[in-house]
C-alpha positions as CSV (number, residue, x, y, z in Angstrom):
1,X,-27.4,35.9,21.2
2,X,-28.6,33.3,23.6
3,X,-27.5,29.8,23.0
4,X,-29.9,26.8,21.8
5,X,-32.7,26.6,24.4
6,X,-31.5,22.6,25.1
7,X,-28.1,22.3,26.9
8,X,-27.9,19.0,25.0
9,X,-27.9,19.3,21.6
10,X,-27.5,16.4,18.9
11,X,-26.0,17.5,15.3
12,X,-26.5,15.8,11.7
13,X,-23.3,17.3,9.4
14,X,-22.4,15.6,6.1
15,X,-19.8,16.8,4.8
16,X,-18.3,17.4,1.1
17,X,-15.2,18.3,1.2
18,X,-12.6,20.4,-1.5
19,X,-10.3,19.3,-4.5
20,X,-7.7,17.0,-2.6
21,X,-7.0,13.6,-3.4
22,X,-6.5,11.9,0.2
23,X,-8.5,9.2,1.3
24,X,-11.2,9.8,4.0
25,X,-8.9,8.3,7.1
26,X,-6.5,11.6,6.0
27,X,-9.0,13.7,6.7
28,X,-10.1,12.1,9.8
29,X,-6.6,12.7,11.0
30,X,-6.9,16.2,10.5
31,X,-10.2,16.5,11.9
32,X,-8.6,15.1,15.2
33,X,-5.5,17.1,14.6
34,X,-7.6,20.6,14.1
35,X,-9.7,19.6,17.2
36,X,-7.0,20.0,19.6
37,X,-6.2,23.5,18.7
38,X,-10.1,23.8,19.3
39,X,-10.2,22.7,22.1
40,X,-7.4,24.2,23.4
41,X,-8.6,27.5,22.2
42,X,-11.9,27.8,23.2
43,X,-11.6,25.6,26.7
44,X,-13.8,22.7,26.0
45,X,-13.7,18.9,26.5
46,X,-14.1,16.9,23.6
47,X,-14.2,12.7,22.7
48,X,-13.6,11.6,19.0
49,X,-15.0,8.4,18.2
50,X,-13.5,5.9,15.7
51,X,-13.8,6.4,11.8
52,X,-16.2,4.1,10.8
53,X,-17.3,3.0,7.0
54,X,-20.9,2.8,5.7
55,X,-21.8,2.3,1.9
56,X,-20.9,5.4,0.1
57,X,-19.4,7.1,3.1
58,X,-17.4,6.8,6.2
59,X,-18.6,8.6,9.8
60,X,-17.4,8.9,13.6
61,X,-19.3,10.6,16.6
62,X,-18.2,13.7,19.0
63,X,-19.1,15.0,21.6
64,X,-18.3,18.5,22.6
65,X,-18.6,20.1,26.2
66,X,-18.4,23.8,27.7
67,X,-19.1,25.4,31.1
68,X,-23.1,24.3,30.3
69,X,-24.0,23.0,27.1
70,X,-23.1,19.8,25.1
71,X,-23.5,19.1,21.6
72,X,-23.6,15.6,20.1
73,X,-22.3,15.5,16.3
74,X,-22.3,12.6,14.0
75,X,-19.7,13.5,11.1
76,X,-20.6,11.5,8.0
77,X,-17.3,12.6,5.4
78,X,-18.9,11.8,1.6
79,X,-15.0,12.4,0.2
80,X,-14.8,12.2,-3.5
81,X,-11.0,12.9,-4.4
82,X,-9.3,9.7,-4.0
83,X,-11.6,8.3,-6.4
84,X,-10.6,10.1,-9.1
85,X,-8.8,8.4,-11.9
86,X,-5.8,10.3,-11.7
87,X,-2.0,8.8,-11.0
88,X,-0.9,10.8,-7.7
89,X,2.6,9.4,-7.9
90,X,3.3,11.8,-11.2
91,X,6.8,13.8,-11.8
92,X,6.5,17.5,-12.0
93,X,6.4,17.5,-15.9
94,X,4.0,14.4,-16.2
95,X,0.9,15.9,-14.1
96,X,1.6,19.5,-16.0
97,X,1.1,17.4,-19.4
98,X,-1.4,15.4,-17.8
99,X,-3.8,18.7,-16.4
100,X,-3.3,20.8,-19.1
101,X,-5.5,19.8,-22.3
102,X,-8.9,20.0,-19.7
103,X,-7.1,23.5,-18.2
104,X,-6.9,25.1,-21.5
105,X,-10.4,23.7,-23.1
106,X,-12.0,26.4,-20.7
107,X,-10.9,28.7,-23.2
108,X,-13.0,27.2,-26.2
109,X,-16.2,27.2,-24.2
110,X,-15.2,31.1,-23.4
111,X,-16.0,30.4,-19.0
112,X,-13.1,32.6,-18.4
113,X,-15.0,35.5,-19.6
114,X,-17.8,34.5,-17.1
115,X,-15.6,34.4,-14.5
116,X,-14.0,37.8,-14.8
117,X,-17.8,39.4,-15.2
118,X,-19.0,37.2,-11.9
119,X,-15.7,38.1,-9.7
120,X,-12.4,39.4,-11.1
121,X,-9.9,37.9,-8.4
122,X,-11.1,34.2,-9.7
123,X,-10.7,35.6,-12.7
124,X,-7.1,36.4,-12.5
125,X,-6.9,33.1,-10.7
126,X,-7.8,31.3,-13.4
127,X,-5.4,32.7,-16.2
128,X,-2.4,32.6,-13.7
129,X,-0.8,29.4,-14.7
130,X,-0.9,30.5,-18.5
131,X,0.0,34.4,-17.4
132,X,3.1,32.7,-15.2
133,X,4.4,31.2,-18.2
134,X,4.5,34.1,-20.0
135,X,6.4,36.3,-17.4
136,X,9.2,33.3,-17.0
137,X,8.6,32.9,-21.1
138,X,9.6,37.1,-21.5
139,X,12.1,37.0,-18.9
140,X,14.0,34.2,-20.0
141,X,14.2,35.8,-23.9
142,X,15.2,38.8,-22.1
143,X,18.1,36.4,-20.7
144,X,19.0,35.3,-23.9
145,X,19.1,38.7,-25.4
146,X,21.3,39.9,-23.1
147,X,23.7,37.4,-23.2
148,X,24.1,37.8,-27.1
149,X,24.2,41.1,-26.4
150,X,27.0,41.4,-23.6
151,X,28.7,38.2,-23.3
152,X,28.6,36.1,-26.8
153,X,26.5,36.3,-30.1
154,X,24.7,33.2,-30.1
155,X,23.6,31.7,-33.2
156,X,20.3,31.4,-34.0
157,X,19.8,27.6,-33.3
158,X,21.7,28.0,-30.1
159,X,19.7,31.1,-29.2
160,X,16.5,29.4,-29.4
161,X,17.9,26.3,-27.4
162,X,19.3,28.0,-24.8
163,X,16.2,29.8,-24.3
164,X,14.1,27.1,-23.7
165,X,16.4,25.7,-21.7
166,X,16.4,28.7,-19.3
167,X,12.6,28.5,-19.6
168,X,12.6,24.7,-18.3
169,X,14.7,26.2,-15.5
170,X,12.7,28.6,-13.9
171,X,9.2,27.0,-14.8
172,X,10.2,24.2,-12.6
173,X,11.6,26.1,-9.9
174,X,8.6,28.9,-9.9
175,X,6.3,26.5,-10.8
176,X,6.6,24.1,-8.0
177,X,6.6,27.3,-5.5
178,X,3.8,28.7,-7.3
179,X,1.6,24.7,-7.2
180,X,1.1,25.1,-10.7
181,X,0.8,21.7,-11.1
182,X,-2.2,21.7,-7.8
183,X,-3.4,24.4,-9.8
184,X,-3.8,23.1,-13.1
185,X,-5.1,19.3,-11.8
186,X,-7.9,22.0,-9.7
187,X,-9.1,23.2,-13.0
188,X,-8.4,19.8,-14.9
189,X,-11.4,18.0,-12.5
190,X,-13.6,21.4,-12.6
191,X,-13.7,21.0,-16.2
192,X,-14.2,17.0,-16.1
193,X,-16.7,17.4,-14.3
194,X,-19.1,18.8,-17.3
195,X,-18.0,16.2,-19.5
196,X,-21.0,13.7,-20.2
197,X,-18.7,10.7,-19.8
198,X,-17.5,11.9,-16.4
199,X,-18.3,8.3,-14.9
200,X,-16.9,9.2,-11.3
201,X,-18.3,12.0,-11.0
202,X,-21.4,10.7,-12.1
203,X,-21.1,7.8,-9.8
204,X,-20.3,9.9,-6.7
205,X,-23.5,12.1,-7.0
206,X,-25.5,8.5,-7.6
207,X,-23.6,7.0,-4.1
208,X,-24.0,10.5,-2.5
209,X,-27.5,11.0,-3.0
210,X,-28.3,7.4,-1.3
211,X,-26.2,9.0,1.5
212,X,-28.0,11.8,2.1
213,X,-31.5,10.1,1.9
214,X,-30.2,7.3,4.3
215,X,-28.8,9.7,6.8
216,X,-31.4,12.3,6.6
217,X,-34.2,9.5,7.1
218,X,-32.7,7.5,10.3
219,X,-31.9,11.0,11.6
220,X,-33.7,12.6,14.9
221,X,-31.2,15.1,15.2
222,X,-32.2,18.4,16.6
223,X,-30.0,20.2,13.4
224,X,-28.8,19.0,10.2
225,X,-26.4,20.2,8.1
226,X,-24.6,19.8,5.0
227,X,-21.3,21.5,4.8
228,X,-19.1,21.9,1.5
229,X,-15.4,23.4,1.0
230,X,-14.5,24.8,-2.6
231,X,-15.2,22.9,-5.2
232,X,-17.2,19.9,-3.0
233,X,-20.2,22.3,-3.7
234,X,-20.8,20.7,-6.7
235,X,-20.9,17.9,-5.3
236,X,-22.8,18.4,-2.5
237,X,-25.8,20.7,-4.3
238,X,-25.7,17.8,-7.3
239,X,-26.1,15.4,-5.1
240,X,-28.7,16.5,-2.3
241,X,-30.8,17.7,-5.6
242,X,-30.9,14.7,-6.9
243,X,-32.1,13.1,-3.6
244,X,-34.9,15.7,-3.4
245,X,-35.6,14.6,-6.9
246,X,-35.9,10.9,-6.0
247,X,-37.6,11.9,-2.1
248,X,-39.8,14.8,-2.6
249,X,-40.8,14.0,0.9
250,X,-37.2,13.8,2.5
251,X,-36.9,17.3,4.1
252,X,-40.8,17.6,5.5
253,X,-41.0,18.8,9.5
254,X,-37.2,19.4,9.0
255,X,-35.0,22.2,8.0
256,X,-31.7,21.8,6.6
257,X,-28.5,24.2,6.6
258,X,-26.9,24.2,3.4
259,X,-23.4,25.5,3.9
260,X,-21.1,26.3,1.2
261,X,-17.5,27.9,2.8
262,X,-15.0,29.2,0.1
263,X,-17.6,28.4,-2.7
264,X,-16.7,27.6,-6.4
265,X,-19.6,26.1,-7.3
266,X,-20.2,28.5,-9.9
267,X,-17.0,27.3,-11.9
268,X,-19.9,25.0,-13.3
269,X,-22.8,26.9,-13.2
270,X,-21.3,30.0,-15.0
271,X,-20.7,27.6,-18.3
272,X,-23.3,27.9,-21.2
273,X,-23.3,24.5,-21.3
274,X,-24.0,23.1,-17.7
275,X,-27.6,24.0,-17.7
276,X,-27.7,20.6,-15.2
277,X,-25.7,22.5,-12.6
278,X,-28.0,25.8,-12.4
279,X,-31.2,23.3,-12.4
280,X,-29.5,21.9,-9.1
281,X,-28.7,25.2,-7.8
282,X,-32.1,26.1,-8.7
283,X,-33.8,23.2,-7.0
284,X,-31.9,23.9,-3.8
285,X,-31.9,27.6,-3.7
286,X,-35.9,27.1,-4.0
287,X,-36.8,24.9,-1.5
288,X,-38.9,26.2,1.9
289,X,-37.4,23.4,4.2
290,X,-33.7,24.4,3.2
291,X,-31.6,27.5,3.9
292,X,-28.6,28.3,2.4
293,X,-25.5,29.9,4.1
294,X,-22.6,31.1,1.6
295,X,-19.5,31.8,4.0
296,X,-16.3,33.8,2.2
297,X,-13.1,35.5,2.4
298,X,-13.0,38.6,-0.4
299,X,-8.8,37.8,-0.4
300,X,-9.5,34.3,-1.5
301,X,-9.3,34.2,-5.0
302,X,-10.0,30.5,-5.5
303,X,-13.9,31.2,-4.5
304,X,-16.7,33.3,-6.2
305,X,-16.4,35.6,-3.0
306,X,-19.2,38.0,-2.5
307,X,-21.0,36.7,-5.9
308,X,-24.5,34.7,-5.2
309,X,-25.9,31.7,-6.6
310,X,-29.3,33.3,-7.0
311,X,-27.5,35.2,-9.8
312,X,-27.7,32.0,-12.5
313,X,-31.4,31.0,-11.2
314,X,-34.8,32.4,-12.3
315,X,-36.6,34.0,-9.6
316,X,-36.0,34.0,-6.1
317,X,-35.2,31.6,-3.2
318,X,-37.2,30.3,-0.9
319,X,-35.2,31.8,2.3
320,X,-33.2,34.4,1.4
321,X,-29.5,33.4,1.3
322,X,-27.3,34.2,4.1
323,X,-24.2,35.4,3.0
324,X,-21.3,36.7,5.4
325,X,-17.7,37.4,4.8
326,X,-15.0,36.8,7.2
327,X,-11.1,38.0,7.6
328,X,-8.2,36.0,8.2
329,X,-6.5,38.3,9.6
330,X,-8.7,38.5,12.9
331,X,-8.3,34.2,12.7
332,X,-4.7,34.0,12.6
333,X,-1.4,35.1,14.0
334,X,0.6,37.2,12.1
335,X,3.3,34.9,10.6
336,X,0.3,32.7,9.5
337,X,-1.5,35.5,7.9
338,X,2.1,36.4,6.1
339,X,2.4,32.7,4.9
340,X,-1.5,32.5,3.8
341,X,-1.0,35.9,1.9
342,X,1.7,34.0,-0.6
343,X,0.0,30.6,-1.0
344,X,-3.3,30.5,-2.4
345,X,-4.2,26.5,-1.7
346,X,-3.1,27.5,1.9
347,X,-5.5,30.7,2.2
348,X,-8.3,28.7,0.6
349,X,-7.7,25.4,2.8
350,X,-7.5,28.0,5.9
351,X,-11.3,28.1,5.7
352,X,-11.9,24.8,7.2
353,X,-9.0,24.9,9.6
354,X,-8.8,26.0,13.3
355,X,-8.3,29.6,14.3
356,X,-5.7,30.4,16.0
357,X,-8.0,33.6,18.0
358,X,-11.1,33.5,19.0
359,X,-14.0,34.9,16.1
360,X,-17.7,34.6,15.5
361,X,-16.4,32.2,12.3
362,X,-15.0,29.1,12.6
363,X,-15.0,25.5,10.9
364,X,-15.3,23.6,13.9
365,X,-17.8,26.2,16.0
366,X,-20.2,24.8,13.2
367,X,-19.9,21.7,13.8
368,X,-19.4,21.4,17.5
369,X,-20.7,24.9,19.0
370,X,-23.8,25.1,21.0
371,X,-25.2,27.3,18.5
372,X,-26.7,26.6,14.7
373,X,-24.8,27.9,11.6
374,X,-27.4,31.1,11.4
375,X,-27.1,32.4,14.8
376,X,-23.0,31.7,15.1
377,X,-22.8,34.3,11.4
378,X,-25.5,36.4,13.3
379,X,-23.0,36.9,16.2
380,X,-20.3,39.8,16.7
381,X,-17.0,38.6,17.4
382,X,-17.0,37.1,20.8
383,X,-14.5,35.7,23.2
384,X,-17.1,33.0,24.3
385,X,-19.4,30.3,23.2
């Protein structure tokens, strides 16, 4: 695969990214921090500009060098966490408590079932907080019972007490190992999101849309390109739908790469009641001047891996959806992979990190690579760029 015809190349990426409440001078900080292990890896120069803030947004300027190509990329973050209204100073029990109640009204609106039909490890993701409390529920009876049994006969009272007790315990202990409480706030926002009175979400997707017609207007960029982690995808498709909606015009003479990594979009889409969210999908999906990349990792279960948008829309899309899995294996070491394997915020959040090996997929090769999103996935895994 030959590189872009023009050694210099100038880049457009806004970028959406997952559930994680940290303000968008945290995630420039791991930008530069990830960059270095770029760098290093793949044997290029590379300045960082300072974070800067705009209306709606905040944005910074790279440029990127090899043996004889340069790429020029203009990051514009549109980070939506730290807005939420959600205490982050919170004791283990309080955010549990506080998560729950929107965690467990998935039920009523029967998603789950959606989820296990669409893709059964999100599935399984889903019920794990309630199917952890049930293991440390039936193992601490089966505590209980055995110390009646061998030690002392406990009242009935005392039985019950001591139980729960025991289950306090080893919920807390599991539970923080496990991220329950990460796991249940995830699914908290997913399903705040399709309330009608979700004002900051609401407000996001009205600030973001501005965004992306500003930036997309002003831009002369030889390649733009929106790029969403996990559940920023709703964001991100809600929000450039909108601002088609408002700028029918916005996209002509250009194309756009629409790049979802570690998708859960379809958390949203696949409820009955978010007709809204398959609209946007629709709109986006349809469009000639847009083409959509859905990047994956089938042993991430917090992503509809392998499971396409087009499946919730009528018809077909405009360009036919590129979708391509990768392996983590082949983009980490070995005690990495072993840590990633037992974590599954880490394996998700691994998507948008720096390899530690050199592959055809990497979070920073799209943004700062000589080549465009289509012809990196196009590539076999290569030791140069």
């Amino acid at each position: 695969m030959n590189k872009n015809n023009n050694r210099s190349h100038d880049r457009l990426v806004l970028h959406f990214p997952g559930f994680e409440p940290a303000p968008a001078k945290l995630h420039y900080i791991r930008f530069k921090r990830e960059c270095r292990k770029f760098r290093k890896l793949w044997g290029v120069q590379q300045d960082f500009g300072p974070i800067n803030e705009t209306e709606g947004a905040s944005y910074w300027q790279t440029k990127t060098e090899g043996n004889d190509w340069s790429v020029s990329t203009r990051i514009v973050l549109l980070e939506w966490c730290s807005f939420l209204d959600y205490p982050t100073n919170l004791t283990f029990w309080q955010r549990i408590f506080a998560s729950a109640p929107n965690y467990f009204a998935h039920y009523s609106t029967l998603a789950p079932l959606n989820y296990f039909k669409a893709n059964w490890r999100y599935g399984l993701a889903f019920i794990s907080p309630v199917m952890g409390i049930l293991v440390i529920a039936a193992v601490s009876w089966a505590i209980v019972s055995m110390i009646s049994q061998f030690v002392v006969n406990l009242p009935e009272f005392l039985s019950v007490l001591t139980g729960l007790s025991i289950f306090l315990v080893i919920l807390r202990i599991l539970g923080r190992r496990w991220e329950l409480p990460l796991g249940l706030e995830f699914f908290h926002h997913a399903y705040s999101i399709t309330l009608p009175d979700s004002e900051v979400f609401h407000q996001r997707i009205s600030i973001f849309s501005s965004v992306i017609n500003r930036e997309i207007k002003a831009s002369s960029c030889d390649e733009i390109n929106i790029t969403t982690h996990s559940i920023g995808s709703v964001y991100a498709v809600s929000a450039l739908a909108n601002a088609l909606r408002a700028n029918p015009d916005l996209l002509n003479g250009k194309t756009l790469y629409f790049t979802t990594i570690a998708s859960s979009v379809l958390h949203i889409a696949l409820m009955d009641r978010c007709k809204w969210a398959r609209e946007n999908i629709e709109l986006v999906l349809k469009h000639s001047n847009i083409q959509w990349i859905n990047i994956y990792a089938t042993n991430d279960p917090l992503c509809f891996n392998n499971f396409s948008p087009e499946s919730v829309i009528e018809g077909t899309s405009a360009n036919a959806l590129i979708s391509r899995r990768v392996r983590f294996s082949r983009m980490v070491d070995k005690k990495r992979y072993r840590l990633l394997r037992y974590n599954f915020f880490l394996l998700h959040r691994q998507m948008i990190m720096s390899n530690h090996y050199r592959y055809f997929y990497e979070f920073n090769l799209i943004l700062f690579g000589p080549y465009n999103v289509v012809d990196l996935l196009q590539r076999k895994p290569a030791s140069e760029i």
